[in-house]
N, CA, C and O atoms as a GROMACS GRO file, in nm:
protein
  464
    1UNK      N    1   0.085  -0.117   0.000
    1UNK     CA    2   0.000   0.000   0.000
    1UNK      C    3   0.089   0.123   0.000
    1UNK      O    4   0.163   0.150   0.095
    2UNK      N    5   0.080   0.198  -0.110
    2UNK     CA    6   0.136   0.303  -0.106
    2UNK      C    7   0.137   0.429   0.000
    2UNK      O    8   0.036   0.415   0.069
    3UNK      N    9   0.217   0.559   0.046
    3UNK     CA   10   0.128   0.611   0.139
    3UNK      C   11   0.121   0.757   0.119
    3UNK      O   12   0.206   0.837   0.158
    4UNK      N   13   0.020   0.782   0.060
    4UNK     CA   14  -0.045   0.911   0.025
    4UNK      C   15  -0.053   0.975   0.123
    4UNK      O   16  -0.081   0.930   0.233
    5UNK      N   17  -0.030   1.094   0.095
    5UNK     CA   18   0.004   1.196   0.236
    5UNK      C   19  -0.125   1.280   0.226
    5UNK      O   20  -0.085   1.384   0.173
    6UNK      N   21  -0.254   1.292   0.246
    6UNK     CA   22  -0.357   1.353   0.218
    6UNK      C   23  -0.290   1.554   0.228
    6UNK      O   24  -0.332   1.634   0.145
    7UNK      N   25  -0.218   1.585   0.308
    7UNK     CA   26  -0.187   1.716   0.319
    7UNK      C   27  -0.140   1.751   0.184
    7UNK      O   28  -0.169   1.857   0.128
    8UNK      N   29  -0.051   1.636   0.122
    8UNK     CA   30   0.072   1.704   0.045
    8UNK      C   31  -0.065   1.734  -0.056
    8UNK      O   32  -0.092   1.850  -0.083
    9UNK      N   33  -0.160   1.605  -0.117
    9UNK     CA   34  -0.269   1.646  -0.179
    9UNK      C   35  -0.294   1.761  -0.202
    9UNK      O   36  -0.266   1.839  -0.294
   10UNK      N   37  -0.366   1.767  -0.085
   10UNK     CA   38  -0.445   1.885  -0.071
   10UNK      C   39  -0.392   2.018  -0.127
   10UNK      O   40  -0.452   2.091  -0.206
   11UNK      N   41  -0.251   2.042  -0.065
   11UNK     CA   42  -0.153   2.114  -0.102
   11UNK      C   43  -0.129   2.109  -0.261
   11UNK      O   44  -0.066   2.202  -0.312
   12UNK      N   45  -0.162   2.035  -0.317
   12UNK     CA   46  -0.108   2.030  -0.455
   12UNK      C   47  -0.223   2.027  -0.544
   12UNK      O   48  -0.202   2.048  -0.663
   13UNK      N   49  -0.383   1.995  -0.491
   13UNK     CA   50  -0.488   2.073  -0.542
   13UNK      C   51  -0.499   2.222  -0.505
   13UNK      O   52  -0.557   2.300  -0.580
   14UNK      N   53  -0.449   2.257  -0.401
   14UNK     CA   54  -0.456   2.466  -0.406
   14UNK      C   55  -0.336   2.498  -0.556
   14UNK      O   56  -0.367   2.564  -0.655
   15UNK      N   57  -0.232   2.447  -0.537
   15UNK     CA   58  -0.131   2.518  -0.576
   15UNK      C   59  -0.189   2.469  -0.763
   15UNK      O   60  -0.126   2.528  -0.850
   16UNK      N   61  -0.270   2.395  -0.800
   16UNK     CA   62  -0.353   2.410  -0.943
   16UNK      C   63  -0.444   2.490  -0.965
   16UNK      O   64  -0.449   2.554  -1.070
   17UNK      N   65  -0.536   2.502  -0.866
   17UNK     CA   66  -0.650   2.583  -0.850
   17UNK      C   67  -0.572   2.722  -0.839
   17UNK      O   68  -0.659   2.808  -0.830
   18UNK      N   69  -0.467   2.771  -0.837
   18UNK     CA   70  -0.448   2.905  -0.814
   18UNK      C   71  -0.356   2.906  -0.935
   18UNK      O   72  -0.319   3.022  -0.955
   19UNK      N   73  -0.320   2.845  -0.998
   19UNK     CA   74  -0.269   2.842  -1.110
   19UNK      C   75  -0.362   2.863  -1.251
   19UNK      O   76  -0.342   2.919  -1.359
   20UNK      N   77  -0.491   2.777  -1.185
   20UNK     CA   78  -0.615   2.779  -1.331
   20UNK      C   79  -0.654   2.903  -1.280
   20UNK      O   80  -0.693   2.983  -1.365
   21UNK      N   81  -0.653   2.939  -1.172
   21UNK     CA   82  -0.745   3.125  -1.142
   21UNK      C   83  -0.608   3.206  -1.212
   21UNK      O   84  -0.657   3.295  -1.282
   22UNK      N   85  -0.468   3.212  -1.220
   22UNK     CA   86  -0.421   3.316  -1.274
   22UNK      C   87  -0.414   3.235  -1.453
   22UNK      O   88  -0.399   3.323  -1.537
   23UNK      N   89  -0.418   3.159  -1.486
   23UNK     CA   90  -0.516   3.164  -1.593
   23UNK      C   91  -0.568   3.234  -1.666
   23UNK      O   92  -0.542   3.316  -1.753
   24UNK      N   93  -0.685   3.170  -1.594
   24UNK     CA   94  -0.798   3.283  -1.593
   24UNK      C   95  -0.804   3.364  -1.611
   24UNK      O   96  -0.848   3.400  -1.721
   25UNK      N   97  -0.761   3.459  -1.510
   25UNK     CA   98  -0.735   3.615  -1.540
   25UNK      C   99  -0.625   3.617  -1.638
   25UNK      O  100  -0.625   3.731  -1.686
   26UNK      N  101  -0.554   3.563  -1.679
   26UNK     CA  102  -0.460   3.625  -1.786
   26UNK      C  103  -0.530   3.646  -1.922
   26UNK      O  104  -0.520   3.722  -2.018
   27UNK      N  105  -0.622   3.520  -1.877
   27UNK     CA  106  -0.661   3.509  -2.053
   27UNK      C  107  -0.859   3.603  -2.013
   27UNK      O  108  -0.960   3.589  -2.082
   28UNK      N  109  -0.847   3.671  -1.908
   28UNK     CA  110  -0.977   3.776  -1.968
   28UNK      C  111  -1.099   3.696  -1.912
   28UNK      O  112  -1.208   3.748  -1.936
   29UNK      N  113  -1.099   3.611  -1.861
   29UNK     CA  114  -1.164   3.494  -1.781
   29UNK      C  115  -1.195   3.527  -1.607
   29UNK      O  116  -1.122   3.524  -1.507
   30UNK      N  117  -1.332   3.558  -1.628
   30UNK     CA  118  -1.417   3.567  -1.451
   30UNK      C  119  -1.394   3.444  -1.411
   30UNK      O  120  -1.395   3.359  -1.501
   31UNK      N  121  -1.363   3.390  -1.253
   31UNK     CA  122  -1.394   3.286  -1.210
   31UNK      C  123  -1.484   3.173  -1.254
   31UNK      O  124  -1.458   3.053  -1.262
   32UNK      N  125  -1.619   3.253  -1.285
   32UNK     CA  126  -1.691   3.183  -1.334
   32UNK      C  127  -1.672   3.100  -1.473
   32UNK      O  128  -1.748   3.007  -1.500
   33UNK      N  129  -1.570   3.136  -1.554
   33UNK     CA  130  -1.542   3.101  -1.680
   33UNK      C  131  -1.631   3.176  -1.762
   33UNK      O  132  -1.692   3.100  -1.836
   34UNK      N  133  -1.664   3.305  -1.779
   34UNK     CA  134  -1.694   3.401  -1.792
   34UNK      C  135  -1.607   3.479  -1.898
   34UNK      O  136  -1.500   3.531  -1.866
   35UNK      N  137  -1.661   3.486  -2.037
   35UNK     CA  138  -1.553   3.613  -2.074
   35UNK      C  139  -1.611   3.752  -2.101
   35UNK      O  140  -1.657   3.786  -2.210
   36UNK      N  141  -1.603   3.853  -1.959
   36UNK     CA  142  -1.612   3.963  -1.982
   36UNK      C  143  -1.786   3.946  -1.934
   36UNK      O  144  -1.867   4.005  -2.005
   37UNK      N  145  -1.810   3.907  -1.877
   37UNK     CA  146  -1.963   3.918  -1.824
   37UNK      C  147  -2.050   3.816  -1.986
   37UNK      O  148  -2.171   3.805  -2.002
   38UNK      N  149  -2.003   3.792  -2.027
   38UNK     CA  150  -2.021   3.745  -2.193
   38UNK      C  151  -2.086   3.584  -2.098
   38UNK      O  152  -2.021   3.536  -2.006
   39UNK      N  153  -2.189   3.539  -2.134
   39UNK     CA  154  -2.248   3.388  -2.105
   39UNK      C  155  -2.139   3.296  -2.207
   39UNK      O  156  -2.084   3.332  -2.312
   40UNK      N  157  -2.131   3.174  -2.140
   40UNK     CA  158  -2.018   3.078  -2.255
   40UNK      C  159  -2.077   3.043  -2.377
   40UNK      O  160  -2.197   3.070  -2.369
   41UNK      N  161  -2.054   3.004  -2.466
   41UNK     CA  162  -2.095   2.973  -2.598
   41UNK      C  163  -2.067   3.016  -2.716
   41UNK      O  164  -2.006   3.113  -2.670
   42UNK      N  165  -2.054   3.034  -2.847
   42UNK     CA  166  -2.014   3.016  -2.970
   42UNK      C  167  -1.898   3.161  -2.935
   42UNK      O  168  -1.784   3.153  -2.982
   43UNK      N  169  -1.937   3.290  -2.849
   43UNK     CA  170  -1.808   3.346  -2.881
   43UNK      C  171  -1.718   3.367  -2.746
   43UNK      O  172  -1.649   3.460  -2.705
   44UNK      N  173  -1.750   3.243  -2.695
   44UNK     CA  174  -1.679   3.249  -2.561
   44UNK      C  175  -1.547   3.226  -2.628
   44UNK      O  176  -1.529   3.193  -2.745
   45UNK      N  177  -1.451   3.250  -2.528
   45UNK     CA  178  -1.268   3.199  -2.538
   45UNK      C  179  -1.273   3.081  -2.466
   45UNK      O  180  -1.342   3.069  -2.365
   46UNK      N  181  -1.210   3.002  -2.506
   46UNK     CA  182  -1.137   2.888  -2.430
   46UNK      C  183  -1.002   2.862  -2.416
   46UNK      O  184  -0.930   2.939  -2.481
   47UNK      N  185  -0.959   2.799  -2.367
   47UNK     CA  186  -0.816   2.809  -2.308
   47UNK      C  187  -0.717   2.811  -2.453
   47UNK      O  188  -0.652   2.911  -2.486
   48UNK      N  189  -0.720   2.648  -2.552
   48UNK     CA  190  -0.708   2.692  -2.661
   48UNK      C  191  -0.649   2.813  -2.728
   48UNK      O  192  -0.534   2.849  -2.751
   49UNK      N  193  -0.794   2.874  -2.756
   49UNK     CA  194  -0.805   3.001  -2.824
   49UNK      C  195  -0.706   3.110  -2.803
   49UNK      O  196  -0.651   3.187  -2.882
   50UNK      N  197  -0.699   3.091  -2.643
   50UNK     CA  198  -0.606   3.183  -2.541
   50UNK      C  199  -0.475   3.222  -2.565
   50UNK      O  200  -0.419   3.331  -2.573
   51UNK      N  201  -0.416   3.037  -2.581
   51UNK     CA  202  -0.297   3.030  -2.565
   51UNK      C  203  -0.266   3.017  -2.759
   51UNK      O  204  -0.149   3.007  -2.794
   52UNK      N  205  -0.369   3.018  -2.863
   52UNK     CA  206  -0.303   3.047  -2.976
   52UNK      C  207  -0.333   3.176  -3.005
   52UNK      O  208  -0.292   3.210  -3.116
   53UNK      N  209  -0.394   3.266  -2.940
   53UNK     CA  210  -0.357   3.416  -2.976
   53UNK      C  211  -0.271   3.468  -2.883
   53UNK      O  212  -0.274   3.591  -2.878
   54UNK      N  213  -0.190   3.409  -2.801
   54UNK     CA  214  -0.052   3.451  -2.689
   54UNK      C  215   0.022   3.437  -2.848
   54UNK      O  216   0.041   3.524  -2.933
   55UNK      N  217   0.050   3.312  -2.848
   55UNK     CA  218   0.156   3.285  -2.948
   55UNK      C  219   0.116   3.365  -3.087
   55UNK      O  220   0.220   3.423  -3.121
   56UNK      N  221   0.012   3.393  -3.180
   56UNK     CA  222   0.040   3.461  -3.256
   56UNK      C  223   0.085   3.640  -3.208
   56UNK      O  224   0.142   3.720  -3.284
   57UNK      N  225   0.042   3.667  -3.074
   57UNK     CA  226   0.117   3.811  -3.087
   57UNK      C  227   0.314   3.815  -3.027
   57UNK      O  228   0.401   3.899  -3.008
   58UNK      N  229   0.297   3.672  -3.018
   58UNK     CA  230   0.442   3.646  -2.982
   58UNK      C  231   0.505   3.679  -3.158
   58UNK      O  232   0.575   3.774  -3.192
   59UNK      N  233   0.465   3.593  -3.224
   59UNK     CA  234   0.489   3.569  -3.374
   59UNK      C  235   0.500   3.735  -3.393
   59UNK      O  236   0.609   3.792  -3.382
   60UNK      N  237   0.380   3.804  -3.421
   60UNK     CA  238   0.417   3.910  -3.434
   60UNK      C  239   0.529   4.020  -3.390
   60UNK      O  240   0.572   4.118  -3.451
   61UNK      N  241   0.557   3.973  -3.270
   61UNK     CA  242   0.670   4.081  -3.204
   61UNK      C  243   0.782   4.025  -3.249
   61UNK      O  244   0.884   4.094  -3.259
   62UNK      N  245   0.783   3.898  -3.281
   62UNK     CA  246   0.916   3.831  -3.347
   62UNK      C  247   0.911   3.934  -3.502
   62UNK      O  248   1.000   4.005  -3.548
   63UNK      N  249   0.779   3.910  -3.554
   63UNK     CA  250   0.837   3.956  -3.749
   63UNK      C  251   0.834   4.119  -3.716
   63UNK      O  252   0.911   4.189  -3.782
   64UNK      N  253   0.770   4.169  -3.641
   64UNK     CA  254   0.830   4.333  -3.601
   64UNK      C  255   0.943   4.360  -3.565
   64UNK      O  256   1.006   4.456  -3.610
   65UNK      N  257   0.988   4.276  -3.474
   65UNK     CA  258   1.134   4.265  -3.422
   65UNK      C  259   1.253   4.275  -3.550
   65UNK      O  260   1.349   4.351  -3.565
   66UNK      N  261   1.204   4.171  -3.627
   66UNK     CA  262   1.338   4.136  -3.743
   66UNK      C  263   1.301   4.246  -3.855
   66UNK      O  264   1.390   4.257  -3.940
   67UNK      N  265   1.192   4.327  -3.874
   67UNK     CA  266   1.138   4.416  -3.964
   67UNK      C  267   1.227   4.532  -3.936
   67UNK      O  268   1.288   4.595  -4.022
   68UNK      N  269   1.229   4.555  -3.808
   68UNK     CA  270   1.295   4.702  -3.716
   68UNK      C  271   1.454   4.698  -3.755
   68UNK      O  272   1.537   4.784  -3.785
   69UNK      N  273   1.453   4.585  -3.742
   69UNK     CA  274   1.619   4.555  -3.699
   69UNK      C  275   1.684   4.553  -3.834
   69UNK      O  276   1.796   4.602  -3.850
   70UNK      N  277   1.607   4.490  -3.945
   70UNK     CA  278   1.661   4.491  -4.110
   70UNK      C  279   1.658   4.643  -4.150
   70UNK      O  280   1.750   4.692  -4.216
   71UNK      N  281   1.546   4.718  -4.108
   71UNK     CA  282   1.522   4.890  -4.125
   71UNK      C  283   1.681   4.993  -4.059
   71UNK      O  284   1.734   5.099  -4.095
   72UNK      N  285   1.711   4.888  -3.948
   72UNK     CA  286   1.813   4.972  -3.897
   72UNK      C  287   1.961   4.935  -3.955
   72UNK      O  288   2.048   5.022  -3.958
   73UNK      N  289   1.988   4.786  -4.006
   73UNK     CA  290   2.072   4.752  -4.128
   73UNK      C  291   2.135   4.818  -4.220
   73UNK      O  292   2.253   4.838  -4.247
   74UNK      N  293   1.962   4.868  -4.294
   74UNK     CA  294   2.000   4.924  -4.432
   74UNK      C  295   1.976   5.089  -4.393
   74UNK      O  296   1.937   5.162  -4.485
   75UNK      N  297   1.997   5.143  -4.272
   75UNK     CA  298   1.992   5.275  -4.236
   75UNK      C  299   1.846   5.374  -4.290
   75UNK      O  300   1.832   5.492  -4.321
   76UNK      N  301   1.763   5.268  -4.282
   76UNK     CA  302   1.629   5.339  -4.274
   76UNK      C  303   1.576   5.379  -4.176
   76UNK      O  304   1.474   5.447  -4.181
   77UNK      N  305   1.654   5.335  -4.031
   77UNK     CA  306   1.637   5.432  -3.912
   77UNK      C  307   1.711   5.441  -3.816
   77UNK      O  308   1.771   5.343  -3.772
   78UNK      N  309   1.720   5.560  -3.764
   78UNK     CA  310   1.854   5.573  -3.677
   78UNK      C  311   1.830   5.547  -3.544
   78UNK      O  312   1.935   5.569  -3.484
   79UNK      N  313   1.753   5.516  -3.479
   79UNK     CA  314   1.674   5.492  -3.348
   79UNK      C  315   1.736   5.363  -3.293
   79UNK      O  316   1.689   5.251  -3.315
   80UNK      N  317   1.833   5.384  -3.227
   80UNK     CA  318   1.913   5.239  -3.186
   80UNK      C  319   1.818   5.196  -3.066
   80UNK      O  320   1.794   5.076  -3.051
   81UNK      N  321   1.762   5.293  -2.976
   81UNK     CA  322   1.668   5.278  -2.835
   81UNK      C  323   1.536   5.150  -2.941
   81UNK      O  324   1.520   5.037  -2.897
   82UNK      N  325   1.484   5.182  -3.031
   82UNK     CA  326   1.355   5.127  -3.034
   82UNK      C  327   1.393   4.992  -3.127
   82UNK      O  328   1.313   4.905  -3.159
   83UNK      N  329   1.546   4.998  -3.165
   83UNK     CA  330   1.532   4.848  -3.198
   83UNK      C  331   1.545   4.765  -3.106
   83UNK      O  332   1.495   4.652  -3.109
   84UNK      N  333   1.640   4.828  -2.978
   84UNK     CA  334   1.686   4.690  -2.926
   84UNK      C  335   1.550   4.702  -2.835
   84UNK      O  336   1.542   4.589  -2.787
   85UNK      N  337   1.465   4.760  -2.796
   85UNK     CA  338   1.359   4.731  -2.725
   85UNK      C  339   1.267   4.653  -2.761
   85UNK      O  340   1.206   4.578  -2.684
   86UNK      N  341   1.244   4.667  -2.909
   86UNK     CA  342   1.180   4.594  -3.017
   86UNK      C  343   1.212   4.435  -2.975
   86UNK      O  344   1.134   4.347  -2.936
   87UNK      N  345   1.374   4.433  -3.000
   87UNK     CA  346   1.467   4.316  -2.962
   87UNK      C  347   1.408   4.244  -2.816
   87UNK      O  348   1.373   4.128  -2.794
   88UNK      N  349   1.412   4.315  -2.762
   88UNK     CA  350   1.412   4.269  -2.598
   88UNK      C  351   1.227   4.232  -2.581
   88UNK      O  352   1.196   4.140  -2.507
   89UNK      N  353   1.164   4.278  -2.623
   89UNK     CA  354   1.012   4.272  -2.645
   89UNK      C  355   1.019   4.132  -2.690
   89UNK      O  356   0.984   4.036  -2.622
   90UNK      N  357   1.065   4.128  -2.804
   90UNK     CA  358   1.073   3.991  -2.842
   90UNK      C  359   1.069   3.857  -2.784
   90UNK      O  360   0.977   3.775  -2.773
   91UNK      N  361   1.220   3.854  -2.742
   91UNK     CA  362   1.313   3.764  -2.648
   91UNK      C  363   1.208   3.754  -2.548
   91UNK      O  364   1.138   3.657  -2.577
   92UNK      N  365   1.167   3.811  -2.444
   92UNK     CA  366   1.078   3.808  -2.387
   92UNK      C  367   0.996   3.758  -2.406
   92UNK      O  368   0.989   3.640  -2.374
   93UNK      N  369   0.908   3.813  -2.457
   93UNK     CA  370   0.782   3.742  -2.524
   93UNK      C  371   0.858   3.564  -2.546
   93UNK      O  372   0.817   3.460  -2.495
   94UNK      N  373   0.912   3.572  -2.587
   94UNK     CA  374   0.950   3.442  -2.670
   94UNK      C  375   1.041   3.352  -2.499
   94UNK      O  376   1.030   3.236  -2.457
   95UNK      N  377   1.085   3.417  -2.469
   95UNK     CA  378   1.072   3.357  -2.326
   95UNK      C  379   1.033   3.292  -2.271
   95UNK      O  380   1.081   3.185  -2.234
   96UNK      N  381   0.908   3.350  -2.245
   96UNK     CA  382   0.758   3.336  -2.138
   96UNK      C  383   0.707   3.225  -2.208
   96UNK      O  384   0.697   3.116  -2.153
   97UNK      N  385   0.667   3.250  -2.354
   97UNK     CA  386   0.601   3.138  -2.455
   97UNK      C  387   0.678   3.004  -2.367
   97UNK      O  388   0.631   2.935  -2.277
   98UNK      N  389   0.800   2.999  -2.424
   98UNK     CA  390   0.899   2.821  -2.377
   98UNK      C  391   0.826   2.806  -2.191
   98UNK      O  392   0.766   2.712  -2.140
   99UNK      N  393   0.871   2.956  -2.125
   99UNK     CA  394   0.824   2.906  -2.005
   99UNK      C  395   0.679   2.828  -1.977
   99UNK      O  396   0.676   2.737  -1.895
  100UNK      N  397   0.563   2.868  -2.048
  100UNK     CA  398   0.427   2.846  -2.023
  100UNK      C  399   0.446   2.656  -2.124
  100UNK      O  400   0.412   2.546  -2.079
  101UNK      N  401   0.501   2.686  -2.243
  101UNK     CA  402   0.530   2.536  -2.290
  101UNK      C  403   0.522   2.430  -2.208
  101UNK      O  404   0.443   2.338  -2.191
  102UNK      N  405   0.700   2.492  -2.128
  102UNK     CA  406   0.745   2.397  -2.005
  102UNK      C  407   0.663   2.323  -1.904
  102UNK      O  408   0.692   2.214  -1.855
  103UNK      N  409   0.558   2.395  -1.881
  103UNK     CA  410   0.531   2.410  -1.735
  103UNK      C  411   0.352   2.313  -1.840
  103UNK      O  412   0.300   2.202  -1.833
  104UNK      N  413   0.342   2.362  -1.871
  104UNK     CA  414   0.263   2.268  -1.999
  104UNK      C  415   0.257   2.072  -1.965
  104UNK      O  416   0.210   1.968  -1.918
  105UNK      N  417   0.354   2.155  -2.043
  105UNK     CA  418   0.441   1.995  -2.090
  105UNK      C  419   0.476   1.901  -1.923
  105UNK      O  420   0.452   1.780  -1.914
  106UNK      N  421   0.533   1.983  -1.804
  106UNK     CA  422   0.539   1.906  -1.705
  106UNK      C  423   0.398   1.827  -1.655
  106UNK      O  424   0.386   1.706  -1.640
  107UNK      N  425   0.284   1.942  -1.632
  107UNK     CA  426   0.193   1.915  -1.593
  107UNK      C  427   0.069   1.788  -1.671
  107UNK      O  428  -0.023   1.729  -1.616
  108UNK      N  429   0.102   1.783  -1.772
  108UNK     CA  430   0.060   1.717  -1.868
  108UNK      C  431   0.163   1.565  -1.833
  108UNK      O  432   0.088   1.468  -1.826
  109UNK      N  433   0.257   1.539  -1.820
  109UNK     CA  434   0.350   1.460  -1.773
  109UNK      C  435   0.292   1.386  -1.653
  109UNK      O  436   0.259   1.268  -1.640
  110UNK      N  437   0.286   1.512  -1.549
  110UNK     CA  438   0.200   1.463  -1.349
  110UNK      C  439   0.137   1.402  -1.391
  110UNK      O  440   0.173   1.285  -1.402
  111UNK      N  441   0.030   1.434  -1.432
  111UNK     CA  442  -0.155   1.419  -1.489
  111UNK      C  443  -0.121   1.248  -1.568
  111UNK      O  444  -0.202   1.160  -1.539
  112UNK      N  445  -0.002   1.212  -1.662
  112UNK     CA  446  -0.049   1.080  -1.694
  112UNK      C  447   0.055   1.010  -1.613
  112UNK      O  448   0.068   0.896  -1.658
  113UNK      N  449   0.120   1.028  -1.531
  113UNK     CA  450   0.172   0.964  -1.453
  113UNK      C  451   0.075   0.952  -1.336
  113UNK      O  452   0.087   0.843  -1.279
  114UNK      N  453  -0.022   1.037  -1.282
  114UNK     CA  454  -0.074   0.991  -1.144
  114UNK      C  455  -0.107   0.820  -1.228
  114UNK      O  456  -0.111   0.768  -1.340
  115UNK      N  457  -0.134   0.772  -1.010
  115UNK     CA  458  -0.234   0.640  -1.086
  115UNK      C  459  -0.352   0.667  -1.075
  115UNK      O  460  -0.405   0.765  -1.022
  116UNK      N  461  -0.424   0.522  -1.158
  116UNK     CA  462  -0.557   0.581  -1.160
  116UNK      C  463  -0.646   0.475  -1.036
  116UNK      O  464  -0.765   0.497  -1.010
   0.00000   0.00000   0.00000
């Protein structure tokens, strides 16, 4: 008999549940699963939806990024401040994306490893 620690549990259902509530709020989401006082259905968001319009404005700050930076190349602008911020916007962005992947990918890992 294995020995399940009911605390650690418990402990490790808050620390999801406060993870799906900042979620939530990241992606525009009331507790209720709510978007925006909006009832769920055909133009609700779902998580999905969420996390492929994160990544397309990631995409975007990437092809703005390399747009800025080719402009400053061929001396179509002299603004060294707004490329590398451009730059750093990016990286960032593109960051966070791998981080949320990661953390993805672990949890998805827990989940088929518990037993059943």
């Amino acid at each position: 008999m294995s020995g399940i620690d009911p605390t650690r549990v418990m402990a490790l259902r808050a620390q999801i549940m406060e993870r799906n509530d900042a979620l939530q709020r990241a992606a525009g989401l009331g507790l209720d699963g709510q978007v925006n006082g909006a009832t769920s259905g055909p133009g609700a968001v779902g998580f999905g939806d969420a996390l492929q319009g994160a990544i397309r404005q990631v995409n975007e700050m990437q092809a703005r990024s390399s747009a800025i930076s080719e402009s400053y190349e061929r001396g179509e602008t002299t603004d060294i401040a707004a490329v590398m911020l451009a730059r750093q916007q990016a990286s960032i962005g593109f960051e966070a994306t791998m981080q949320v992947r990661n953390r993805l990918l672990t949890a998805y890992k827990d989940i088929m490893n518990m037993p059943v």
